[in-house]
C-alpha positions in Angstrom: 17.0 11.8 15.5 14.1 9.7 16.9 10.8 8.5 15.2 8.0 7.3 15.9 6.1 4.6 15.1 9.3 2.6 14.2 9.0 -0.8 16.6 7.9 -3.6 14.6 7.4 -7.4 14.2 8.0 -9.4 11.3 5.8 -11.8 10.1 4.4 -14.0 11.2 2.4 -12.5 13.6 2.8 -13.6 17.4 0.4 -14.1 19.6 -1.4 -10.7 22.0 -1.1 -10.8 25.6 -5.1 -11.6 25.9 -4.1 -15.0 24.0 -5.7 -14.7 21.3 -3.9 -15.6 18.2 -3.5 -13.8 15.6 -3.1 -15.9 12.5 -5.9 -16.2 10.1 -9.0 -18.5 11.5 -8.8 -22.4 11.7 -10.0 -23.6 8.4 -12.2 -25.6 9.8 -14.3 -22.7 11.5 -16.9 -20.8 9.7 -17.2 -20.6 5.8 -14.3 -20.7 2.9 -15.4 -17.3 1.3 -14.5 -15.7 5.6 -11.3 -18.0 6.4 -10.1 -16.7 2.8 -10.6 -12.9 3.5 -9.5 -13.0 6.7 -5.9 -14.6 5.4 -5.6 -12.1 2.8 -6.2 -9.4 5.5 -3.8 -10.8 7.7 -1.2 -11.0 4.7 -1.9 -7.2 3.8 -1.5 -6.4 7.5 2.0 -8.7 7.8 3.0 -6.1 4.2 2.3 -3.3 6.2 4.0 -4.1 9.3 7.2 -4.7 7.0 6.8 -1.6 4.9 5.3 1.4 7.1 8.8 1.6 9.0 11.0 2.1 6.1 8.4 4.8 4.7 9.4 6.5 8.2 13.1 6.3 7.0 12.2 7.8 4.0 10.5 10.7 5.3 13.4 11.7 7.8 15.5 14.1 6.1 19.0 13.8 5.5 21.5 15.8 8.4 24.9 16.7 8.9 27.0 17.7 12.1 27.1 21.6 12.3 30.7 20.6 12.7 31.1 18.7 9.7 33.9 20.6 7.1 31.9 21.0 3.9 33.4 21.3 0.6 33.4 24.1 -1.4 34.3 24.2 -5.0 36.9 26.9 -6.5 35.3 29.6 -7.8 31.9 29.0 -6.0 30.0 31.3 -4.0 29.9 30.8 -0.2 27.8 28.0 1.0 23.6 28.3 2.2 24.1 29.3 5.8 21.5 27.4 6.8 18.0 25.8 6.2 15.4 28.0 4.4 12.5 29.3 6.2 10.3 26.7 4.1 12.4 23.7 5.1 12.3 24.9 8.8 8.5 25.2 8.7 8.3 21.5 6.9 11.3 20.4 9.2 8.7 21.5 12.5 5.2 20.3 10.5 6.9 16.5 10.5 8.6 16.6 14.2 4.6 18.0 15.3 2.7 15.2 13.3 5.7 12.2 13.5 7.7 13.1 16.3 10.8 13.6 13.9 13.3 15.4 15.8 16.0 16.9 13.9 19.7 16.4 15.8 21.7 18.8 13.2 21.9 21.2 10.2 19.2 20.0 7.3 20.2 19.6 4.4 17.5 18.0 2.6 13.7 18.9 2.8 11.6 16.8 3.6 9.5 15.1 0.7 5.8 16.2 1.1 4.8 13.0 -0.7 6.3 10.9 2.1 5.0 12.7 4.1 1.0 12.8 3.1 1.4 8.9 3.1 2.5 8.6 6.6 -0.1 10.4 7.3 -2.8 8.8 5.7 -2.1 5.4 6.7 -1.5 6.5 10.2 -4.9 8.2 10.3 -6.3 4.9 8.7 -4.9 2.6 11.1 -6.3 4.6 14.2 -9.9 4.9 12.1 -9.4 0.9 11.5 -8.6 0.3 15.2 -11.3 1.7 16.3 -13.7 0.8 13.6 -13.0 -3.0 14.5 -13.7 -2.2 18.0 -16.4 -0.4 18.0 -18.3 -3.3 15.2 -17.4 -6.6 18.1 -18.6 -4.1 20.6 -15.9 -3.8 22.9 -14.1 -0.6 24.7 -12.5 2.0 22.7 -8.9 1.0 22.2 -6.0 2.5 23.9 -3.8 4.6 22.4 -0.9 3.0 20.5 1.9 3.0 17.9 0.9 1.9 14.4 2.8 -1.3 14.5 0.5 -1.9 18.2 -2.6 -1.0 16.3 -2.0 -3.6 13.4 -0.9 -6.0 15.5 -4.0 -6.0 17.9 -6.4 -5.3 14.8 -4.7 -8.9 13.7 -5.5 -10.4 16.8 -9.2 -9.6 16.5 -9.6 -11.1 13.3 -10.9 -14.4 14.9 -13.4 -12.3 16.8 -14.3 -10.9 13.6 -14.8 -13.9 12.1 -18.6 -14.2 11.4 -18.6 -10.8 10.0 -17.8 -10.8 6.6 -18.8 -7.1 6.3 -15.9 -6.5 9.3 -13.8 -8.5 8.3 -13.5 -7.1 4.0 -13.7 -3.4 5.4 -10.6 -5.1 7.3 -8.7 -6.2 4.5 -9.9 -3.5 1.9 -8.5 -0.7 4.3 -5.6 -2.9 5.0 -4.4 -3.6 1.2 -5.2 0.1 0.3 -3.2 1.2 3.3 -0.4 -1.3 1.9 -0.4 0.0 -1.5 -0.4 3.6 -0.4 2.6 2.7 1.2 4.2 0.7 -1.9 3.7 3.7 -4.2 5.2 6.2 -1.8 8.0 3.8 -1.5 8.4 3.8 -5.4 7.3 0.3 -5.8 5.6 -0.4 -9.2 2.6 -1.7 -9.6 2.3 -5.2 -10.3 1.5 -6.3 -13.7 0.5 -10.5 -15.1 0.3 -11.5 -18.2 -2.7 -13.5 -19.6 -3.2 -15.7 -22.7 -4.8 -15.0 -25.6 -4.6 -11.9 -28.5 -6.0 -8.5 -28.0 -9.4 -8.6 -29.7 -8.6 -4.9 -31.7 -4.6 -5.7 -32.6 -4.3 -9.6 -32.5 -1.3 -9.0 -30.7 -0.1 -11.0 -27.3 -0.3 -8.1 -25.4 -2.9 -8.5 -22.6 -1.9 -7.7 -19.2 -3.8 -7.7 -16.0 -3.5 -5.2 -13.5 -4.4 -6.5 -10.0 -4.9 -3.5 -8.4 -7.0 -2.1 -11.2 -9.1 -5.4 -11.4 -8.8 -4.5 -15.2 -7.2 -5.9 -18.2 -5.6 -3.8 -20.6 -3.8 -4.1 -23.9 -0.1 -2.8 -23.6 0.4 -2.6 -27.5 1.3 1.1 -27.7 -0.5 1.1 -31.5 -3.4 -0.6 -30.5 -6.5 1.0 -31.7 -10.1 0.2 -30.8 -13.3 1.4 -32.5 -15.3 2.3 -29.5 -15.5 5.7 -29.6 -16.0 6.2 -25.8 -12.4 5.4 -25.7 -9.6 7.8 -25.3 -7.4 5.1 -26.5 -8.3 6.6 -30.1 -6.8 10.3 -29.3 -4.3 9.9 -26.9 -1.5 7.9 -27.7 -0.3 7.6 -23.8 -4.1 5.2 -23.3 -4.6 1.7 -22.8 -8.1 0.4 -24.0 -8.8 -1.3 -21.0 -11.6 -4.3 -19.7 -13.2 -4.0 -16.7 -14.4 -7.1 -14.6 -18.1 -7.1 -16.2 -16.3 -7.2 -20.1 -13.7 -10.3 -18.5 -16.4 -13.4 -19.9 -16.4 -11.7 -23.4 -12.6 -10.7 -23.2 -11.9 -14.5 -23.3 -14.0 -15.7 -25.5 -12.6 -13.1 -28.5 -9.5 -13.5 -27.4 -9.1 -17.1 -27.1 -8.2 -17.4 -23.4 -9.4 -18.8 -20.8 -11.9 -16.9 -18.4 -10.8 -18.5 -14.9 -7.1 -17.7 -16.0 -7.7 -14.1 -16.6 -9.5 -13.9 -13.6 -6.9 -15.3 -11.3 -4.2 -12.9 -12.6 -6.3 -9.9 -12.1 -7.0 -11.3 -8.0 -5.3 -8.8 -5.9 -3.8 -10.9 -3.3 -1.1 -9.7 -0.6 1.0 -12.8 -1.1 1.7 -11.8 -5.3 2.4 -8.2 -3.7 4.4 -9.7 -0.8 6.1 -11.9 -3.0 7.4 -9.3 -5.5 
């Protein structure tokens, strides 16, 4: 079986061919609010790079010689001839769109879950590539691998640097792109706890959700008396504060505002670091 888009780097990220480097900017260029987004952009990219290949070796099915004895238990009816019609269809759909080639009987199907992540993010890389190229004003990129594209989408972030519209449409795609791939690869999503008591249950049971940017209460009989929320019907809600309610979130629940708001940043390095 071969796959595509499987050769990689791990982080950090070396230098192109054209020489220019491709860690974050020189802190002493441009403004703080660009040198940060561009690190956090290179961070999500580095996640990426270390993640997309193993979401290939998910999506390859599992095979087994055609030569291969295979047990049958006594008393059991003979064993499937073959693949099903549907599994050779999804078997031909993922060689076609991945370049997945199977090398022997299939015996798993393929997971279409895997599968739509792979490609998404592959279709959002390209659309990245050539986004950033087409914003500096330079040639339409060659074609590539996914690991190539990241890589020389890193390695334009100096470029990129006095564009802070390029360069968080850079590290937006980038982290959604990442996450994508976290969920498909069953990673959870990452949870921090905050000081101070829920405002409706006096309980310690904030938490913030960085990839929300909200806070919720995790008490599972918490009860608030908005009646917009759902949290008073449906036992499986959260009553939940968005980033505009954060300010007032602290103040009735005794914690402190630039706390909550640092736990509820969602940076690549807590992700990265999980």
């Amino acid at each position: 079986m071969t796959t595509s888009n499987t050769s990689t780097s791990t982080t950090p990220i070396t230098p192109q061919p054209s020489g220019r480097r491709t860690t974050a900017p020189d802190p002493g260029r441009g403004n703080g609010r660009s040198d940060s987004t561009a690190a956090d952009a290179l961070l999500w990219i580095e996640l990426l790079l270390r993640q997309f290949p193993e979401l290939l070796v998910e999506l390859a099915p599992s095979y087994r010689s055609p030569s291969a004895l295979r047990a049958t238990p006594a008393g059991s009816g003979p064993a499937p001839a073959g693949p099903t019609r549907a599994e050779r269809e999804e078997a031909l759909r993922a060689e076609q769109a991945h370049g997945l080639t199977p090398s022997g009987s299939r015996t798993s199907p393929v997971r279409l879950h895997i599968s739509d992540a792979v490609r998404d993010i592959t279709d959002g890389v390209i659309e990245l590539d050539e986004a950033v190229h087409d914003r500096l004003r330079m040639p339409r990129p060659r074609r590539e691998q996914v690991s190539g594209r990241l890589l020389r989408v890193a390695g334009l972030l100096d470029r990129a640097a006095d564009d802070d519209v390029l360069l968080e449409h850079i590290r937006d795609e980038a982290r959604r792109m990442a996450r994508r791939c976290t969920r498909a690869l069953g990673g959870a999503e990452p949870v921090v706890r905050v000081g101070g008591r829920c405002p409706w249950c006096d309980s310690v049971s904030l938490r913030a959700f960085p990839a929300r940017r909200a806070v919720l209460c995790v008490n599972p009989a918490c009860r608030c008396t908005d009646p917009a929320c759902d949290c008073r019907t449906d036992p499986a809600h959260r009553h939940a504060w968005s980033e505009g309610a954060w300010a007032r979130l602290a103040a009735e629940s005794g914690g402190d505002l630039a706390e909550l708001t640092g736990a509820t940043a969602d940076t690549a390095r807590r992700e990265g670091g999980r």
